[in-house]
Phi, psi and omega in degrees: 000144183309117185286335171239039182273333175296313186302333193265317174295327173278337186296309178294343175290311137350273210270320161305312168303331216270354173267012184264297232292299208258147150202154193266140190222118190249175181266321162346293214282013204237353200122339169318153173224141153264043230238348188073016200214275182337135167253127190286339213287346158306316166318291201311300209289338156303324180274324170299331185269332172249350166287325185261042165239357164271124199264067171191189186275164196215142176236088167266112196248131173254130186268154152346135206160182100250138207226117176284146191204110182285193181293157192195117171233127177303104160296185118217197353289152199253154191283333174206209152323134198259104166248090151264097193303078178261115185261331189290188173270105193241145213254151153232142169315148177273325164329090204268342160302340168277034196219082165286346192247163121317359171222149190273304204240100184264159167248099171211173218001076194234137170249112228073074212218097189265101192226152184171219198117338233017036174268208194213120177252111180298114206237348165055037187293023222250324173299331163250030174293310169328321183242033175238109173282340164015275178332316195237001201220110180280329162290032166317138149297108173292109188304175173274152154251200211261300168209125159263156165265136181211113153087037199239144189235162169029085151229129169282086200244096211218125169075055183226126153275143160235118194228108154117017188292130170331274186232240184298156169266319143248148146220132204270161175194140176064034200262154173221117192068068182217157201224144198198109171198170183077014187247164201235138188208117191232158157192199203259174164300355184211056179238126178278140165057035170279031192315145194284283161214153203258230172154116178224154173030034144266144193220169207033108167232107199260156156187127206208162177063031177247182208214110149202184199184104208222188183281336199207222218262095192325320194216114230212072154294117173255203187285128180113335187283142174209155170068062169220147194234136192213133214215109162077054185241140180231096203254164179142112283013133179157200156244043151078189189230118186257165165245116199115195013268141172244176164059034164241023156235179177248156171092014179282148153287268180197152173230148186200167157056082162250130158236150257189052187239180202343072200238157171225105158316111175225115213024050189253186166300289198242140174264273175256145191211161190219147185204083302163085161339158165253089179225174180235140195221148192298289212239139201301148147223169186242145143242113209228160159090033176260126200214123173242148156195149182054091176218154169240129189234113141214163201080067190226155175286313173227076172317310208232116200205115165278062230209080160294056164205007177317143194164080188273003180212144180263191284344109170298160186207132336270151190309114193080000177331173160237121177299165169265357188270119005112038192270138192207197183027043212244136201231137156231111224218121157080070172247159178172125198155218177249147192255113188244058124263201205246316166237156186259358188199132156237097173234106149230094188294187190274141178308317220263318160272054178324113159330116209246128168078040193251130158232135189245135172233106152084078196244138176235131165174100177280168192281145148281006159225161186308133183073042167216175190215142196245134160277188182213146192216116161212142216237123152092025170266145137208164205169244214116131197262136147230175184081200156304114163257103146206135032239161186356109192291144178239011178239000000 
């Protein structure tokens, strides 16, 4: 055969794959209205059924806008990359009664799945802040959150506002390989059970370059999470970035390998914290591999916290418990900044599991207001301090 008839012939083979690869799904084209009123999720879930039936990367585009958007879930599996571009604005009903799910915008089984864009996702929560009793009424109406991952390998989750959300602003659960950075997740301090994000029965998980300020736990890691590197976060309003509450069912899975670095706490409840029911369980569960370094804490009520008595609504059960949980290999290294308490490290761990292996390096930390002085309190540790301790180490 002719070498260069061969050349022209691969070249055009080429040049037919590479226009076949990508192709664009705008939701416009599907029936979308941008009007603040229409609920689009028929538009959305058609352009999605056919971007992820298409065997190339898929671009599903949300244009500038504003887009009223009911409850709605993204399926897979899908044939290839999945990219979904919300550049427009997307609305949730303020109504918590249009909400059959815990969730407003779900993701699941999808492998390879990329959603940003630099748009703003609205959670319109300030009508159901009112009506979550949650704390006092067990048959409570459960809220949406604003968007879950449910079951997602390699997903890129980046270059998102998220304001005002029902109750959490994301949660990953079954995830596998997910990077979450550039994102902005705001509500007011006293919209309940707004967690920035939550994270369960997943592992690697990265998240770094995020902004957030919220009503509860700026980062929730539960039961099942492993393997999470968590970098350049700036929580303030909020409760800190916890590892819980664990251990108040039988059958959690185990949490392990967190790292915690050069993140900054600004007027929140707590800065890093682990937190553990007192309940008793068929089987131990353990926390382990845990490693904060270079964090700042300032104005925060409790930087440094341990609390196997964890028991946020009364009467506790059971009355006098021990937690069950198993913390251990936990390191705090380069903290530093301010306290608007009394204390600066609170570990109190379980009688019946004492804490194992805990070291503190190099810890600074003063009061923030004039005339008071901060301690360290700890019951059921054991470890050891190097460096600079202040104030004074109790381990």
């Amino acid at each position: 055969m002719n070498t260069n008839f061969l050349f022209v012939f691969c070249l055009l083979v080429c040049i037919a794959e590479a226009k076949v690869e990508y192709k664009l799904f705008n939701v416009m084209n599907y029936g979308a209205r941008a009007d603040d009123r229409t609920d689009n999720s028929v538009a959305f879930l058609k352009a999605w059924n056919d971007a992820c039936k298409w065997r190339g990367k898929s671009t599903i585009l949300i244009p500038k806008g504003s887009y009223m958007l009911h409850e709605v879930i993204f399926s897979g599996p899908c044939n290839a990359w999945m990219n979904f571009q919300i550049e427009g604005t997307l609305k949730a009903p303020s109504d918590i009664y249009l909400f059959r799910t815990d969730s407003w915008i779900s993701f699941r089984y999808v492998n390879k799945l990329n959603v940003g864009g630099g748009g703003t996702l609205d959670g319109q929560g300030a009508f159901a802040w009112a009506k979550n009793d949650c704390q006092t009424n067990r048959n409570c109406r459960t809220l949406p959150t604003t968007m879950t991952f449910q079951f997602i390998t390699n997903g890129y989750i980046h270059h998102m506002r998220s304001i005002n959300t029902k109750q959490n602003h994301f949660v990953l659960f079954g995830c596998k390989n997910m990077v979450m950075t550039r994102l902005k997740l705001m509500a007011p301090t006293d919209s309940p059970n707004t967690d920035g994000i939550k994270i369960a029965m997943s592992t690697g998980v990265t998240i770094s370059s995020v902004n957030i300020g919220t009503g509860d736990d700026c980062i929730a890691m539960l039961y099942g999470t492993k393997g999470v590197r968590i970098s350049d976060v700036y929580c303030g309003p909020g409760h800190g970035i916890s590892i819980g509450s664990l251990g108040k069912n039988n059958g959690e899975d185990d949490v392990d390998d967190i790292v915690v670095k050069n993140c900054t706490f600004s007027g929140t409840d707590n800065g890093v914290r682990i937190k553990t029911w007192t309940a008793v369980l068929q089987k131990i569960m353990h926390v382990s591999n845990i490693h904060y370094e270079d964090i700042v804490m300032e104005n925060v009520r409790n930087p440094i916290i341990i609390d196997q008595n964890y028991c946020p609504s009364h009467p506790c059960n059971p009355k006098g418990g021990v937690s069950s949980v198993q913390i251990s290999n936990v390191s705090y290294k380069f903290i530093r900044g301010s306290a608007n308490s009394d204390v600066a490290a609170t570990l109190q761990c379980s009688p019946n599991k004492p804490c194992q292996n805990i070291t503190m390096d190099t810890i600074n930390l003063w009061p923030s207001g004039k005339g008071s002085k901060l301690n360290n309190e700890c019951l059921n540790v054991k470890g050891a301090s190097h460096g600079i301790q202040v104030p004074r180490a109790c381990i």
